[in-house]
TIDO-421975 format. One record per atom (N, C-alpha, C): x, y, z. Coordinates in steps of 0.05 Angstrom, whole numbers, padded with zeros to 5 digits, always signed. Example, Ala and Ser with C-alpha at 12.3 -4.5 7.8 and 13.67 -1.06 7.14 Angstrom:
+00264-00114+00156+00246-00090+00156+00264-00066+00156+00257-00045+00142+00273-00021+00143+00258+00001+00157
This chain:
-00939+02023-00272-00952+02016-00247-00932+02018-00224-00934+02027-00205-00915+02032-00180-00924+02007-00168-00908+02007-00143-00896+01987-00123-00925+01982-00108-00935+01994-00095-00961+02002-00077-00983+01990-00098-00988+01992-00118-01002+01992-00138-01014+01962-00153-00981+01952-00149-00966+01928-00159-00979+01904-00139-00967+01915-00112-00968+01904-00087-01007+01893-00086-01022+01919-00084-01051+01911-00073-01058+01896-00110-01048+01887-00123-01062+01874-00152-01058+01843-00142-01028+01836-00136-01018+01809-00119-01041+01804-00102-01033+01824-00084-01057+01815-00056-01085+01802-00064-01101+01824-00085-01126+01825-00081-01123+01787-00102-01109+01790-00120-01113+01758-00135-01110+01741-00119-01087+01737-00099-01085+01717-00080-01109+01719-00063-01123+01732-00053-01146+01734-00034-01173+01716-00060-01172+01731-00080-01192+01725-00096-01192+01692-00106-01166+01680-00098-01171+01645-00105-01160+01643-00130-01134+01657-00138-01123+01655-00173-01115+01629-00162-01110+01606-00179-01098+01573-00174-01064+01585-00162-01062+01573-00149-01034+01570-00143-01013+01562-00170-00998+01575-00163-00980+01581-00192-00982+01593-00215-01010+01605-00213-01017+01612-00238-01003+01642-00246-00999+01652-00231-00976+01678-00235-00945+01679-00232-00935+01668-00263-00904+01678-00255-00903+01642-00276-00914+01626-00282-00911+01606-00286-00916+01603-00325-00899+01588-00336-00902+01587-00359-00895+01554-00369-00911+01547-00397-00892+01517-00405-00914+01502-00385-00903+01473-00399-00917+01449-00384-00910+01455-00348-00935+01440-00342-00935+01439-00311-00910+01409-00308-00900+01416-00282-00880+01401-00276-00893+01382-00260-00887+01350-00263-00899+01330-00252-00878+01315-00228-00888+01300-00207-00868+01288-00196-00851+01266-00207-00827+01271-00203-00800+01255-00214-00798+01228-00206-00797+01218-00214-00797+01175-00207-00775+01177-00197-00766+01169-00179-00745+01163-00160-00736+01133-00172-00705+01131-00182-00701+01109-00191-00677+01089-00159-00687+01102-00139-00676+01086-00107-00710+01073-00093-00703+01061-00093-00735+01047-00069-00731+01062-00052-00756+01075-00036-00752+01087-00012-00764+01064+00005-00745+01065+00037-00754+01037+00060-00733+01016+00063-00748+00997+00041-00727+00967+00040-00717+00964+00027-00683+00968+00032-00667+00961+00004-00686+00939-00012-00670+00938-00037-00684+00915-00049-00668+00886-00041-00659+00878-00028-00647+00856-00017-00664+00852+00005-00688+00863+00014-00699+00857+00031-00683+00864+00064-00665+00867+00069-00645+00871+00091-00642+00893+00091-00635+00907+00122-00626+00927+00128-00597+00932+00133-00586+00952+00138-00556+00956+00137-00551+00936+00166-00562+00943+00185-00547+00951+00216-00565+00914+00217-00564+00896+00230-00572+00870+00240-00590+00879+00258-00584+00894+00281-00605+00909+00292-00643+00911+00280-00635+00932+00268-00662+00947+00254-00669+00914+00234-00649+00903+00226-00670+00879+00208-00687+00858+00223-00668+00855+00238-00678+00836+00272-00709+00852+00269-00715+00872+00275-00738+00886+00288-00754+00897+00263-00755+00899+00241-00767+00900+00227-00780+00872+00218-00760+00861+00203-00773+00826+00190-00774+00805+00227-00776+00810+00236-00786+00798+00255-00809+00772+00244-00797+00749+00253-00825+00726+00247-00843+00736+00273-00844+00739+00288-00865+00732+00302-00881+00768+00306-00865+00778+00284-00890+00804+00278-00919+00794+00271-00944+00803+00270-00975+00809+00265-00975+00809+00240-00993+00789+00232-00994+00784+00214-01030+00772+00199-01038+00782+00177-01067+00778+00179-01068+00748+00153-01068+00725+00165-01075+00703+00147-01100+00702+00134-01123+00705+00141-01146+00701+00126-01163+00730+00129-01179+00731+00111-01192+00753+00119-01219+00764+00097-01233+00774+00094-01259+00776+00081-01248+00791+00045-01270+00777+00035-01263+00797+00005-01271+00826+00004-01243+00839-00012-01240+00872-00020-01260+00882-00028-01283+00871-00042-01299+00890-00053-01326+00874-00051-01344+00890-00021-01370+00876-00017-01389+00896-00022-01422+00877-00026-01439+00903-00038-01460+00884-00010-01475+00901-00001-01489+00890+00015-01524+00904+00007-01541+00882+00013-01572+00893+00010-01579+00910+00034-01592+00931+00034-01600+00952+00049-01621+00938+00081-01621+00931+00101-01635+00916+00113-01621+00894+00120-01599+00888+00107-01586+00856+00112-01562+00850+00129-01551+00847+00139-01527+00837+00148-01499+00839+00132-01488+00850+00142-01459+00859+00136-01442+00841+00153-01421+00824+00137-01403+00807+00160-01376+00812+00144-01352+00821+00170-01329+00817+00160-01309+00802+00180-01287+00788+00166-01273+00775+00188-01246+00776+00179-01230+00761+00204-01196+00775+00202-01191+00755+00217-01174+00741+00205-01158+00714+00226-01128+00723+00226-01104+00729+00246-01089+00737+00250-01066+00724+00266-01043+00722+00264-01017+00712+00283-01004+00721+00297-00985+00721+00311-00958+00738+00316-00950+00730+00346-00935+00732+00356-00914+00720+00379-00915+00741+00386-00921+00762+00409-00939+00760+00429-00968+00759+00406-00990+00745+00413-01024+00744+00399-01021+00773+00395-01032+00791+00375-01037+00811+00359-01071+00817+00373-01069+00839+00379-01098+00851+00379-01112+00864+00359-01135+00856+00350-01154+00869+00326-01162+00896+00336-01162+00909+00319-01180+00935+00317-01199+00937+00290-01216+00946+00291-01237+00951+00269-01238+00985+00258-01228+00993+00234-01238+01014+00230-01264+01024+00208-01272+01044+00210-01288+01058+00183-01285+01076+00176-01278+01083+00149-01265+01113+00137-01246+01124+00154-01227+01102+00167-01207+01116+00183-01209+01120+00215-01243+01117+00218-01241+01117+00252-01246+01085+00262-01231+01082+00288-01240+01054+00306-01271+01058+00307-01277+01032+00305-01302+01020+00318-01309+01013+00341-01334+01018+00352-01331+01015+00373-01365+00990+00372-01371+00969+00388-01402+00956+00392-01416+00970+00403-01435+00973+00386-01467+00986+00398-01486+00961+00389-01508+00978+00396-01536+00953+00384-01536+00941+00354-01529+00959+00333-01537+00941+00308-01503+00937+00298-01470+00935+00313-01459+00941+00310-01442+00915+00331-01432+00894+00322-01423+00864+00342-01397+00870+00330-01373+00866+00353-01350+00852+00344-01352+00827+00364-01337+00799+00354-01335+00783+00364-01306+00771+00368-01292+00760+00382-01270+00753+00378-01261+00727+00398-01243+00706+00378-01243+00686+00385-01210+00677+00382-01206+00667+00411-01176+00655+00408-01162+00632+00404-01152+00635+00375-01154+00602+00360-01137+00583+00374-01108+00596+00378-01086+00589+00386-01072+00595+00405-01047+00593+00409-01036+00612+00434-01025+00639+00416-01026+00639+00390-01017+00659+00374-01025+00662+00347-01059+00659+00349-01076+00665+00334-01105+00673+00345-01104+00696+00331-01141+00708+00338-01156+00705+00314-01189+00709+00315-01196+00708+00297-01220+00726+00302-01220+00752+00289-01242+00773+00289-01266+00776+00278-01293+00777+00282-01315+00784+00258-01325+00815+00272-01339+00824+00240-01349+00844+00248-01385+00846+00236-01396+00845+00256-01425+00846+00241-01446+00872+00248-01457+00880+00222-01466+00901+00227-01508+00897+00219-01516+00892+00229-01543+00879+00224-01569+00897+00238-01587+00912+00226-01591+00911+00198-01570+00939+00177-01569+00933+00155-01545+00953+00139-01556+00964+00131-01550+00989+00133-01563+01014+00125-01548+01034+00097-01559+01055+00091-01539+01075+00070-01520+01085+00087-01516+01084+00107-01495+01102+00121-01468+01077+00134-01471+01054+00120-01456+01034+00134-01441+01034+00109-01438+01040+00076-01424+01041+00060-01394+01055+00074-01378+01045+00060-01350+01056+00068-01333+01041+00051-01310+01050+00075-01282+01026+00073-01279+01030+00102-01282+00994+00099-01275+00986+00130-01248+00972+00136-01236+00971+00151-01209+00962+00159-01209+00949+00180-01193+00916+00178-01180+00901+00199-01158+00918+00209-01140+00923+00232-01122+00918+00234-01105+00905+00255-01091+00889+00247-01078+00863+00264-01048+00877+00281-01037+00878+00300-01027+00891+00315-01003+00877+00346-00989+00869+00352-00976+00865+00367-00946+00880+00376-00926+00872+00387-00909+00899+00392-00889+00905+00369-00884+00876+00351-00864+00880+00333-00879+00886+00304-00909+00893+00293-00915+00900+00271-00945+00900+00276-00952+00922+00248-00975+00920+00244-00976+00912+00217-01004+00903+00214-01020+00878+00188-01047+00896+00181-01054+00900+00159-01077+00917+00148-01093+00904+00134-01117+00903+00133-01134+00886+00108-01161+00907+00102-01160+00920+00085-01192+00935+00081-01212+00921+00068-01229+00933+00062-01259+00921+00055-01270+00941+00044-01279+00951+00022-01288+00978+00009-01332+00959+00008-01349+00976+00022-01377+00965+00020-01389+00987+00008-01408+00979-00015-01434+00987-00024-01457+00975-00025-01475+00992-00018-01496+00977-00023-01516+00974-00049-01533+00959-00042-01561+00947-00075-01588+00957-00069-01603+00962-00081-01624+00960-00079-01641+00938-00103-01657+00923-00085-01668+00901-00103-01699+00914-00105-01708+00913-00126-01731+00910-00137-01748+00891-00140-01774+00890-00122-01789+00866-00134-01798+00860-00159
C-alpha cells in the first residue's frame, strides 16, 4: 500500500467515527493514575505564604448553615419549597440556580429573602404549581467577597394514583 493510499484509509476512518484510539493501540486501556499529593490544601489545612491562608480560611468567608434536604420528590401540581440560611462578614448574597443556570422570579416561580442578622440571610425558593419540567438539580449559592458556599437539591417528581 503506498503513502497516498495509506494516507486517504486514516482519513476516511477518522471521518467515519473509528473510537479514538482505536488505531495504533494495543493491551489494557490505560486508566487515570491516583495522585498520592492532595491537590489545593496541603493536608495541614494551611498554606505556605500567611498571606493566601489569611484569604482563603478567612472566618468571616460565606458560609451556608442550614439548608433544605439533598434528595426531594415533589407531587406534580404541588409546591416545591427550598431554603438556604447563610453567614459571612460582609452578609453573603444568595443566588438560585437550575441545571447550572441562575434563576430568575416569574409568576409560578418566588424567591424570597429575609435578613436575620447583620451577617445572616435567609433564602426560600418556591415554585407553585410543579410541573415535569421543574425536575432538576437545583442550587443555593451563598456568596460574599472572601468565599463562596454551595448546597444542591437534586428534584423528582410522583405521580399519585387514586
Amino acid at each position: 500500500m503506498n503513502r497516498s493510499t495509506l494516507f486517504c484509509v486514516v482519513l476516511l476512518l477518522l471521518v467515519c467515527g473509528v473510537p479514538r484510539g482505536a488505531l495504533g493501540r494495543r493491551g489494557r486501556a490505560r486508566g487515570r493514575t491516583k495522585s498520592k499529593f492532595q491537590i489545593g490544601l496541603p493536608v495541614t489545612g494551611q498554606y505556605r505564604d500567611t498571606e493566601s491562608d489569611k484569604y482563603y480560611n478567612n472566618h468571616n468567608g460565606a458560609k451556608i448553615l442550614q439548608a433544605s434536604h439533598f434528595d426531594y420528590e415533589y407531587m406534580l401540581g404541588h409546591k416545591i419549597v427550598f431554603q438556604c440560611l447563610a453567614k459571612g462578614s460582609p452578609r453573603p448574597s444568595i443566588t438560585w440556580f437550575k441545571d447550572g443556570i441562575e434563576l430568575y422570579a416569574h409568576s409560578y416561580l418566588h424567591i424570597h429573602e429575609w435578613i436575620m442578622k447583620d451577617d445572616h440571610i435567609k433564602s426560600k425558593l418556591e415554585i407553585d404549581p410543579a410541573t415535569q419540567m421543574d425536575a432538576g438539580l437545583y442550587e443555593c449559592s451563598a456568596d460574599n467577597m472572601y468565599s463562596i458556599d454551595r448546597r444542591s437539591f437534586k428534584t423528582d417528581f410522583s405521580i399519585a394514583f387514586d
